[in-house]
C-alpha positions in Angstrom: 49.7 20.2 125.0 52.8 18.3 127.0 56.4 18.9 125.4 58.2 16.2 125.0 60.9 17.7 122.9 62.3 21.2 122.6 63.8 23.6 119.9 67.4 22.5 121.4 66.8 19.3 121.7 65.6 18.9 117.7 68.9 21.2 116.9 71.2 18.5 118.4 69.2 15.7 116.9 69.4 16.5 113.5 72.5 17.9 112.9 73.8 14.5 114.1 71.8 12.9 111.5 72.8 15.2 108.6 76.6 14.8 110.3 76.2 11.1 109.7 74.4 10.9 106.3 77.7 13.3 105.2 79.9 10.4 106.8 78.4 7.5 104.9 78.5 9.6 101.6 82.0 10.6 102.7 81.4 14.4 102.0 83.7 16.9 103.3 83.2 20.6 102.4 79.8 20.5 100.6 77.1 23.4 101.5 74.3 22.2 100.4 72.3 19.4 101.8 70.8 16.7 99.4 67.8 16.5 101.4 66.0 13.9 98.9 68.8 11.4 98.6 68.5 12.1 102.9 64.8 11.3 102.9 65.1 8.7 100.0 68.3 6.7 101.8 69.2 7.7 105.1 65.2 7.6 106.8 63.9 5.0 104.1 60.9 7.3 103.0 60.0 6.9 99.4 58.8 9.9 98.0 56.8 10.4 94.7 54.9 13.4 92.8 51.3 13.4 92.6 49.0 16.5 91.3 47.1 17.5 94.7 43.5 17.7 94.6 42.8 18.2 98.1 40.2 21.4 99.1 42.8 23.3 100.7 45.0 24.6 97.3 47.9 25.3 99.6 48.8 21.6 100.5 51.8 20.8 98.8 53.0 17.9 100.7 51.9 14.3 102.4 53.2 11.6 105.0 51.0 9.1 104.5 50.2 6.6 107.2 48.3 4.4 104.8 44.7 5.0 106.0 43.8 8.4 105.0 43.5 8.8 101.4 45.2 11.9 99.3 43.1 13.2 96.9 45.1 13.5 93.3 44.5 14.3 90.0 45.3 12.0 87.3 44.3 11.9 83.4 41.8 14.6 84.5 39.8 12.6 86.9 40.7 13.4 91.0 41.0 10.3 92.8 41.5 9.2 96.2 44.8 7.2 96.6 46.2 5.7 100.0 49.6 5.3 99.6 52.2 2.6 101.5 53.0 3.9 105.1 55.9 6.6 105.3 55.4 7.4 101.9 56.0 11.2 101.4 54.0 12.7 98.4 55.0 15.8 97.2 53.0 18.3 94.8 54.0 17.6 91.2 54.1 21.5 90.3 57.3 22.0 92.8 59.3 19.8 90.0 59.3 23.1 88.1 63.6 25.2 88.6 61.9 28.0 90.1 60.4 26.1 93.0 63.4 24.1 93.7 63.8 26.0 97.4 60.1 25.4 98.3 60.3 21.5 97.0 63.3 21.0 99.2 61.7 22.4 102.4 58.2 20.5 101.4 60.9 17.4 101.4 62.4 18.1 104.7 59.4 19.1 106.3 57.5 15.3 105.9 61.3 13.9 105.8 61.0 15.2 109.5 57.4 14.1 110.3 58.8 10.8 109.8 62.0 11.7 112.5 59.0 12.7 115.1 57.0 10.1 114.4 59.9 8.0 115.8 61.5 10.3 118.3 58.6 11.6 120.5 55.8 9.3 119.4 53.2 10.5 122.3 53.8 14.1 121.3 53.1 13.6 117.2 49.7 12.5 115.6 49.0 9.5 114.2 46.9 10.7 111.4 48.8 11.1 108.0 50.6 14.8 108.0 50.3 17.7 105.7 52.6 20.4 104.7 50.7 23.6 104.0 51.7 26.7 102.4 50.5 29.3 104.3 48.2 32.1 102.2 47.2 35.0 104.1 44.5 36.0 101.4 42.7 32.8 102.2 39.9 31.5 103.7 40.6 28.8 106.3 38.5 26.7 108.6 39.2 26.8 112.6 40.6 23.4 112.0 42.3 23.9 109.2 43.8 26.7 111.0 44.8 25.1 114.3 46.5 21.6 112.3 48.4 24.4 110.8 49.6 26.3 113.8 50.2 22.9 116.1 52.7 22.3 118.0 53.8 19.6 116.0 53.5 21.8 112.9 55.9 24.2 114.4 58.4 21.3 115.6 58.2 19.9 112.5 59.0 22.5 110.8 61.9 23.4 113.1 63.3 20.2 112.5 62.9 20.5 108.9 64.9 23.8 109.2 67.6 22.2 111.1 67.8 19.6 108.6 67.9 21.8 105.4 70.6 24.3 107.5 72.1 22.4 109.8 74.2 24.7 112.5 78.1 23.5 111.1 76.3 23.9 107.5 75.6 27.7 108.0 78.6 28.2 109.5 80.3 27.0 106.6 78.3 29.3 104.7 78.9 32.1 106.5 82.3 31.6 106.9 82.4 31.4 102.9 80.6 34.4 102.3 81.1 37.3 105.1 84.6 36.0 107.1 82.4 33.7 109.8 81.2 37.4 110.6 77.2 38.2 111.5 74.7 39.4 109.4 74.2 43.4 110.5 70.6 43.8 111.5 69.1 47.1 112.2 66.1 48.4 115.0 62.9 46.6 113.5 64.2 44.3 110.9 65.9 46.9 108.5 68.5 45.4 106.6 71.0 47.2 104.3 71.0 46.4 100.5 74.6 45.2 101.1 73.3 42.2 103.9 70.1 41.6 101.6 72.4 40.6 99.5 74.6 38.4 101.4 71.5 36.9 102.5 70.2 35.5 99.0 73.7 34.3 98.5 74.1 32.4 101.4 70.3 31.2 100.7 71.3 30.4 97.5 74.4 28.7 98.5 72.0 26.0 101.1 69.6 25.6 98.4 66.6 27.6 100.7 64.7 30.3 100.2 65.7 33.7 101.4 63.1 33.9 104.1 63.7 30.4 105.5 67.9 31.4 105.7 66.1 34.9 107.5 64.5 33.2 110.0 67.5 30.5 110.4 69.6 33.0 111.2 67.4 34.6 114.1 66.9 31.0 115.4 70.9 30.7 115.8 71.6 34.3 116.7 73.4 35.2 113.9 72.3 38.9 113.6 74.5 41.6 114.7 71.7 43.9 115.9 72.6 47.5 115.9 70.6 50.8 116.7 68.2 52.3 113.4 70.1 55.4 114.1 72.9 54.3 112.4 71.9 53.4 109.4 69.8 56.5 109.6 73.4 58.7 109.9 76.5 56.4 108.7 74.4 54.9 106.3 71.6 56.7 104.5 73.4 60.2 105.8 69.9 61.4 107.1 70.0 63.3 110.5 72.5 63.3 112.9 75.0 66.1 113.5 76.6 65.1 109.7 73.2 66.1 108.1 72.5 69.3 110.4 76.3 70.6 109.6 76.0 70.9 106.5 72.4 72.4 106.1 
């Protein structure tokens, strides 16, 4: 499949757009991005909550082009419902606290279908767009499999990323929390208890999930990668001429 976009590209893109949603709200020093009042106000994409009833359980989110039908439950019976055109339908279970982080990136992640859509409109389907949550216990079908591993699926989510943790956003957050310094990463993705820690806080702090903050920070470099050997020595005291000294 042709690129007509890249990861750089989507990065400058949205960070404008959350730069100039801040303006017309005329917020300085927030962290946290209100990613529905962005959807709702700045794109002009409706969004409502609907009980999915689609076969695949792990759909949690809809950008309907207004011919493909959403299946929903509602008073017990599952219909099939075709909403207006950039109307982004959102599982009704993500209302609950405790999913707040995963409703915000199923937000962000049709929010930036609808950017696409309009940005690179020969590289993005026509057809209504899914977000999935990924369940690696489940059975999937080859097609089921390959909409969610698309190209567009992995732009899209990139974007959605960038919108939720924009790059002067996370630098505010890190600047909060750990002096503007990087997050110490060790040999294979071992992470002290200390920097797990700084992690959820930071997460916390953008309103994301500790694994979406994770892989934000790879994507902008922000690890300070360092041998396994020392944590080994300095910081578990295993090994090393410390340990064998004192045998």
């Amino acid at each position: 499949m042709k690129r007509f976009t890249s990861n750089d590209e989507i990065e400058d893109l949205c960070e404008a757009m959350i730069k100039d949603f801040f303006k017309s709200k005329h917020y300085t020093n927030v962290m946290c991005v209100d990613i529905e009042a962005f959807v709702r106000e700045y794109l002009g994409v409706p969004i409502v909550y609907e009980t999915f009833a689609e076969p695949d359980p792990g759909r949690v989110g809809f950008l309907s082009d207004a011919k493909r039908p959403l299946m929903v439950r509602r008073n017990g019976k599952v219909e099939e419902i075709t909403f207006p055109p950039r109307t982004a339908v959102i599982e009704r279970f993500l209302l609950s606290p405790k999913e707040s982080a995963k409703k915000r990136f199923t937000i962000a992640h049709e929010g930036a279908h609808d950017v696409l859509d309009r940005h690179i409109p020969l590289q993005t389907s026509p057809m209504a767009a899914f977000h999935s949550e990924y369940d690696p216990e489940a059975k999937y079908t080859p097609e089921l499999l390959k909409d969610m591993l698309s190209l567009n699926e992995y732009f899209t989510n990139r974007a959605a990323a960038c919108l939720l943790m924009p790059r002067f956003l996370v630098a505010r957050v890190l600047k909060r929390h750990n002096q503007s310094m990087k997050v110490i990463l060790y040999e294979n993705n071992i992470l002290a208890q200390d920097q797990k820690i700084l992690i959820q806080k930071m997460a916390d702090t953008l309103g994301v999930s500790y694994t979406a903050f994770f892989n934000r920070l790879k994507e902008l470099d922000l690890f300070d990668c360092r041998p396994i050997e020392e944590y080994l020595h300095a910081g578990l005291h295993y090994g090393g001429e410390t340990h064998a000294s004192s045998s």
